[in-house]
N, C-alpha and C positions, 0 to 999 in steps of 0.2 A: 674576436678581433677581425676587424675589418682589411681584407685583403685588397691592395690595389694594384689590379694587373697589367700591363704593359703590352702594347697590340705587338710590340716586337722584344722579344728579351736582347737584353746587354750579355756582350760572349766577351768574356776574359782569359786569354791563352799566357798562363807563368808558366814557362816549360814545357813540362808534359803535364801539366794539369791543366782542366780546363774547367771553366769558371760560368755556370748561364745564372741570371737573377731575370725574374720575371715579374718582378715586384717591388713597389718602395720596400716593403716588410723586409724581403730576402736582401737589399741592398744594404738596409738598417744592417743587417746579419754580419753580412759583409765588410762594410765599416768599420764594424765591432771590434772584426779582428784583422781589420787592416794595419800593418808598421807604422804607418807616417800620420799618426791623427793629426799632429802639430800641423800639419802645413794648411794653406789658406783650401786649397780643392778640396781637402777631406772636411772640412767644417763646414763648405758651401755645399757638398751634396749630401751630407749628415742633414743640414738644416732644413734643406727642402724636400730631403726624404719624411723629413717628421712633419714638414708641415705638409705633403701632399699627403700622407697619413690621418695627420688631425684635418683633413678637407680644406686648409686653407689655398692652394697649393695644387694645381691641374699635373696628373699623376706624368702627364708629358714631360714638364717642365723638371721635375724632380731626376725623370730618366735623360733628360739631358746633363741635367749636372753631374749623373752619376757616369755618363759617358766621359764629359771632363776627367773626370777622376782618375778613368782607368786611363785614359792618355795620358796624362799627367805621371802616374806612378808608375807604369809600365812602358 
């Protein structure tokens, strides 16, 4: 599987947990078992995490939505 890395990882702080993704792949992960699939942020950075995965898709662009997301939820 082809890993797609991120020049800067996304830091997610729930708590006392803390949360780094360095990757659409680790984001996918993330997603996965994120609460709120239903809402529109988690299906726009699901979608552009798959797609910067299958190359359509500049792995930036992906780590932006997934930035969206963790605003959005947290």
């Amino acid at each position: 599987m082809l890993a797609t890395r991120w020049k800067e990882p996304v830091v997610i702080q729930d708590g006392r947990i803390r949360i780094t993704l360095s990757s659409t792949e680790e984001a996918m992960n993330w997603l996965a078992h994120e609460r709120e699939q239903d809402t529109g942020w988690w299906r726009t950075a699901w979608q552009s995490c798959r797609a910067a995965h299958e190359g359509r898709l500049p792995a930036d662009e992906a780590r932006t939505a997934v930035m969206l997301a963790v605003h959005s939820a947290h």
